[in-house]
C-alpha positions in Angstrom: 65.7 82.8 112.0 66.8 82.8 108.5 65.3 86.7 107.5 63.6 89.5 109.2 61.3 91.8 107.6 62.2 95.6 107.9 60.7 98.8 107.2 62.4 102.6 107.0 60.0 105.1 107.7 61.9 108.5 106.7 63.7 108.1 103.5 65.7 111.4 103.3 69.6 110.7 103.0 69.4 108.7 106.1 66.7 106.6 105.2 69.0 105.9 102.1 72.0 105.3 104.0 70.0 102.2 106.1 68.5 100.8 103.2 71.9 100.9 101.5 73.1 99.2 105.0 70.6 96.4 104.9 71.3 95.3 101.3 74.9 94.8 102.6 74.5 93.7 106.0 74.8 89.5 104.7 77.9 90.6 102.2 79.5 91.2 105.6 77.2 89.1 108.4 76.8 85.7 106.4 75.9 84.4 109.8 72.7 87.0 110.2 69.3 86.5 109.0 69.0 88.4 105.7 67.1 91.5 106.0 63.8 91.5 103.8 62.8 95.3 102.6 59.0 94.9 103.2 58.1 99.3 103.1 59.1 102.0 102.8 57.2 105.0 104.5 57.5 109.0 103.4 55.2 111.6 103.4 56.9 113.5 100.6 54.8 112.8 97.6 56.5 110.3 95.4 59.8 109.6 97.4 58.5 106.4 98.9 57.2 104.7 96.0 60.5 106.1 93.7 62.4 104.5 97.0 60.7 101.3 96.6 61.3 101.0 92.6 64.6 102.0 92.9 65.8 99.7 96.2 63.5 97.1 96.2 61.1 97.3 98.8 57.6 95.7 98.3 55.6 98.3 99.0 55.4 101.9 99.6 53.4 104.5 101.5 53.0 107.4 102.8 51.7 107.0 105.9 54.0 105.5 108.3 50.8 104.2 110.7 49.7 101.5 107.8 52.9 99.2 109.1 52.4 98.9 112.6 49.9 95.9 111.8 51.8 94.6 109.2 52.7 91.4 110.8 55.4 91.2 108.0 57.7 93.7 109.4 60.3 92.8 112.3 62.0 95.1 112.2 62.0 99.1 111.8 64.5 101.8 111.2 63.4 105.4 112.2 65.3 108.0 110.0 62.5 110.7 110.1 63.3 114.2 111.4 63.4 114.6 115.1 60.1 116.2 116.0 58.6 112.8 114.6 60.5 110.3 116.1 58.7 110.2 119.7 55.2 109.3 118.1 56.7 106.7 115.6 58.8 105.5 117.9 56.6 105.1 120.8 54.2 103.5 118.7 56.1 100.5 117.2 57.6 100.0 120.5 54.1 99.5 121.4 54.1 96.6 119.2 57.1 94.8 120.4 58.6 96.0 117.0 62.7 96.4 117.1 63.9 99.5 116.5 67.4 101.3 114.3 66.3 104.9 115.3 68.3 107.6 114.5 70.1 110.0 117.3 69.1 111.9 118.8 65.8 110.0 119.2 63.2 113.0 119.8 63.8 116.4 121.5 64.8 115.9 124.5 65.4 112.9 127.0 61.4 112.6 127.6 61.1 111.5 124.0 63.8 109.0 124.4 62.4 107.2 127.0 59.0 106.9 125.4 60.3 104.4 123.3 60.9 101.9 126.1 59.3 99.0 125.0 59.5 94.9 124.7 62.2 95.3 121.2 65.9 95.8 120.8 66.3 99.4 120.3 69.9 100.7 118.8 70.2 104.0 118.5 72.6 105.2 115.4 75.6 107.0 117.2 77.9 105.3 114.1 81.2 107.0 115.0 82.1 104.7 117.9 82.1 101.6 115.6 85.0 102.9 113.4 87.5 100.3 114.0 90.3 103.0 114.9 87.5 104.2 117.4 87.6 100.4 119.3 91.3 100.4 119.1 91.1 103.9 121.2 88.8 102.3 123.5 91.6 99.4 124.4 94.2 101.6 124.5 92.7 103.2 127.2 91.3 100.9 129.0 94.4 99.0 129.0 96.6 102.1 130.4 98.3 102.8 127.3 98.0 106.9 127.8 98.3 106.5 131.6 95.4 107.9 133.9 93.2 110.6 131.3 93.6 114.1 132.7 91.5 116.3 129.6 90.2 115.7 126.6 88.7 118.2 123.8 85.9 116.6 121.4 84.9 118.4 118.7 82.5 117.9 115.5 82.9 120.9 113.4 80.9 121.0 110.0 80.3 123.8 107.6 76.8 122.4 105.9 74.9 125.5 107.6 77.6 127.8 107.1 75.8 129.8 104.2 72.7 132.2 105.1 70.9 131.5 102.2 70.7 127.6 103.3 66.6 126.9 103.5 65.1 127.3 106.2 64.0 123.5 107.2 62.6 122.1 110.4 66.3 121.8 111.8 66.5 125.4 112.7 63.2 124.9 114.7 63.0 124.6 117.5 59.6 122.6 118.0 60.8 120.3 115.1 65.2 120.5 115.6 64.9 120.7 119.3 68.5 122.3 120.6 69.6 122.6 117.3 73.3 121.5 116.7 73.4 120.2 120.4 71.4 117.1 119.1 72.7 117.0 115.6 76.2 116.8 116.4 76.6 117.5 120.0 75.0 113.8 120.3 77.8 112.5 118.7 80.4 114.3 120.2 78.3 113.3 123.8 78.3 109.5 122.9 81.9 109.2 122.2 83.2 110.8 125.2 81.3 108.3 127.2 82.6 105.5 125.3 85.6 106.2 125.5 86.3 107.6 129.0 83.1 106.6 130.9 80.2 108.4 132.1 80.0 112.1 132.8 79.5 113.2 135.9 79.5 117.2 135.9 78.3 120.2 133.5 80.8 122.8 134.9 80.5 125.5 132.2 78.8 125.9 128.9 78.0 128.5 126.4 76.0 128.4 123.2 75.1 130.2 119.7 73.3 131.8 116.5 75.5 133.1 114.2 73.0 133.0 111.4 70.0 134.3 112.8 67.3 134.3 109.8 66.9 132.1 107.0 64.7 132.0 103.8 61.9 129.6 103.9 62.5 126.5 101.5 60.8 126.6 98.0 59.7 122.9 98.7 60.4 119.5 99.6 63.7 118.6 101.1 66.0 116.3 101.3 69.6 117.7 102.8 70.9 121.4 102.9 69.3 123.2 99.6 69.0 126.5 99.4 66.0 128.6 100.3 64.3 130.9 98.1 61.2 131.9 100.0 60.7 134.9 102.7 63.0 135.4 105.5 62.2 133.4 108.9 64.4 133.6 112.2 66.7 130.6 113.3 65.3 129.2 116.5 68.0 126.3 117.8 71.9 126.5 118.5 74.4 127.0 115.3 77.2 126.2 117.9 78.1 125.2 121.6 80.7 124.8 123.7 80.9 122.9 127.1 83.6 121.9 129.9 82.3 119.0 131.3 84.2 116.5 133.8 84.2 112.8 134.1 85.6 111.5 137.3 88.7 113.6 137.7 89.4 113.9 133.8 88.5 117.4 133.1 86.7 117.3 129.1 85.6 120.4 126.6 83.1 119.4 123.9 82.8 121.7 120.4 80.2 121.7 118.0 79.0 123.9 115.4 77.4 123.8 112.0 78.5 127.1 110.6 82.5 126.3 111.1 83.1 127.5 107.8 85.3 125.9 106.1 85.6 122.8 108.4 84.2 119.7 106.5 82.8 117.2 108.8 86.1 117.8 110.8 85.0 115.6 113.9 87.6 113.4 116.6 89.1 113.9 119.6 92.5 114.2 121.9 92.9 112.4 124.6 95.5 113.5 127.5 96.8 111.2 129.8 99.5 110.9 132.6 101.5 109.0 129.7 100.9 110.0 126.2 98.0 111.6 124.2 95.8 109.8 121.8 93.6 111.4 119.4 91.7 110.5 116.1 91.0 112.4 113.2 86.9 111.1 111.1 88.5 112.4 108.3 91.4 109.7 108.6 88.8 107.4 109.8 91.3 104.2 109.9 94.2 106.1 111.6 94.8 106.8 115.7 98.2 109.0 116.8 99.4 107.9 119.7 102.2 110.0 121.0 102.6 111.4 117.4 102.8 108.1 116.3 100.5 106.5 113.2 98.3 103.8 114.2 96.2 101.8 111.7 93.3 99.8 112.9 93.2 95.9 111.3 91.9 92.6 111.8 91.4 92.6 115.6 90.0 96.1 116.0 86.0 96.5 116.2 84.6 95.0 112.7 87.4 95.8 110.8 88.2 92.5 109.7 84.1 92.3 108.1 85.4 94.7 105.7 89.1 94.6 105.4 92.1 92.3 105.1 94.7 94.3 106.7 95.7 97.8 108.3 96.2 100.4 105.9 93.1 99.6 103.7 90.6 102.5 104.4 86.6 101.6 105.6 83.6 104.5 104.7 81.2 105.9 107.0 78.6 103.9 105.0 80.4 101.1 106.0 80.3 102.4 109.8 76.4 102.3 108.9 76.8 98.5 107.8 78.5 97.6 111.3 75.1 99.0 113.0 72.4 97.2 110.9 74.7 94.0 111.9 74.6 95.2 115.7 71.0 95.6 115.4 70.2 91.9 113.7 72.4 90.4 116.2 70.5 92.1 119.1 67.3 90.6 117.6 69.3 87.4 117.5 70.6 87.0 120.4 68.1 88.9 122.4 71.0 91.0 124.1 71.6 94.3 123.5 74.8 95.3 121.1 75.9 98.6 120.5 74.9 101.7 121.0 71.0 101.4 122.5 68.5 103.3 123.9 70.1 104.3 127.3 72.6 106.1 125.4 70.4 107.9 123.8 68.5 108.6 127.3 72.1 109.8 128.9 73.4 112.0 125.8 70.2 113.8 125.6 70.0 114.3 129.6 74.5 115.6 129.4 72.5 117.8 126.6 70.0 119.4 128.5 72.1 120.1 131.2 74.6 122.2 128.7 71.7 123.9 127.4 70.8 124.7 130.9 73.8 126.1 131.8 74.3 128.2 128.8 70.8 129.7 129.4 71.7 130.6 133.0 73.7 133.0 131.6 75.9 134.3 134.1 79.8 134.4 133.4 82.2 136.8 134.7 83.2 140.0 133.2 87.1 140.5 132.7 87.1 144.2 133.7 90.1 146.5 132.6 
């Protein structure tokens, strides 16, 4: 298999991010097949075809269903907004199609498992590939920290944090879902079970909207413009909060989109009978352990695909590079790498039991 065909249905900044992705994926991969940009599909008037004259793609549309018999494509990545990806999804699973879908694939875990099909699916959960990430993962598996005893995860982001931020479909909740629970709850979901296995209990949760109306958008978007139409209410979570446990490790989770202030401030601590371990996104190629710096290299995750030595920093572009490369060698070898569809199914079902629990609604009152 010397090239695959591909198609990105969705181009918003994700859809971007992939295509950037594939162009790079054989700078990095020389062993792949070279990825072939075949479409590009948005319904956005214009952005497809100014996507395909800027990146390269043959040919453009705006409607995503004119590819599923285009025996040209292999390959699709699915970077539309969430309310969409269940019927695209679904439908080139159909097909036998592979599939790069973006987390958290649908609303809920229903819509994740419609997309069971004959094709690889990965799923784009990108912040367990950073190297620093893979050399957490050995460290605890290998009993570096001892036995884990709690953990905090937290991805704390400020790009809702002003009211006069539009009013798009990710405050809806028949198009967001459960708001930040899926945005970057997913995330924060995903790496807890990389790292210390699967989760086993929802013990507590609460949940949040701090900003509870919005102005409608004044048109098309692509990221976090502001809104200048009429005011409109904010249906889905600005923040959560959950203590979950995983075998006898007891693990809180934090996420919020209003943290003002906090700038894609996302890692984790790690407590163990032995040490502590935690990593910082914003020092994506650093790990403490016990206080002390850590640099991932050559030997950890992909980090040698990109770098020649510790101490030389990697992107989150480049995190996106590592997943195109886990998706063509799924194709390849016809065996799952990566994050896949199962996660997706598992985060999404952790999800809905938090949102469960916060709904329930029934803490205790601290009387005087």
């Amino acid at each position: 298999m010397d090239a695959i065909g591909v198609a990105v249905i969705g181009f918003g900044w994700m859809g971007r991010v992939h295509t950037q992705a594939y162009a790079r994926v054989r700078h990095h991969y020389p062993d792949l097949p070279a990825p072939v940009l075949v479409t590009v599909a948005d319904d956005v008037p214009g952005r497809a075809a100014g996507a395909a004259t800027r990146y390269g793609f043959a040919a453009s549309t705006t409607d995503w269903r004119e590819l599923l018999d285009d025996h040209r494509i292999g390959a699709v990545s699915i970077t539309a907004p969430n309310f969409l990806h269940r019927e695209i999804g679904a439908a080139f699973a159909a097909t036998g199609r592979h599939i790069w879908i973006e987390k958290p694939v649908g609303l809920n875990a229903d819509d994740a498992r419609a997309l069971i099909g004959s094709g690889q699916i990965c799923v784009g959960f990108n912040y367990r590939h950073a190297p620093a990430v893979q050399r957490a993962r050995t460290i605890l598996r290998d009993g570096g920290i001892g036995r884990a005893t709690h953990a905090r995860f937290a991805f704390l982001s400020d790009y809702a944090s002003s009211p006069d931020g539009a009013l798009t479909w990710r405050f809806q909740r028949a198009r967001g879902g459960n708001g930040v629970l899926g945005d970057l709850g997913a995330h924060a979901i995903d790496l807890a079970r990389h790292l210390l296995g699967e989760i086993d209990e929802v013990v507590a949760a609460d949940t949040a909207i701090f900003i509870p109306r919005r102005p409608a958008p004044g048109g098309a978007t692509t990221g976090h413009e502001r809104g200048t139409g009429p005011l409109g209410p904010v249906e889905n979570e600005d923040w959560f909060a959950a203590l979950l446990r995983v075998g006898d490790a007891r693990v809180t989770i934090e996420a919020s989109r209003v943290a003002t202030g906090e700038q894609n401030n996302y890692g984790f601590a790690i407590h163990g009978t032995n040490g502590v371990l935690s990593w910082d996104f914003r020092r994506m190629g650093e790990l403490l352990l016990n206080g002390r710096t850590i640099f991932a290299g050559p030997g950890d995750g992909d980090f040698v695909a990109f770098q020649p030595g510790p101490g030389n920093a990697m992107s989150y572009d480049d995190l996106k590079v590592i997943e195109a490369a886990l998706f063509f060698r799924s194709i390849t070898s016809g065996v799952p790498h990566g994050a896949t569809l199962p996660d997706a199914v598992r985060a999404a079902e952790v999800l809905g039991e938090i949102a469960r629990h916060a709904a329930a609604k029934t803490p205790s009152r601290v009387r005087p």
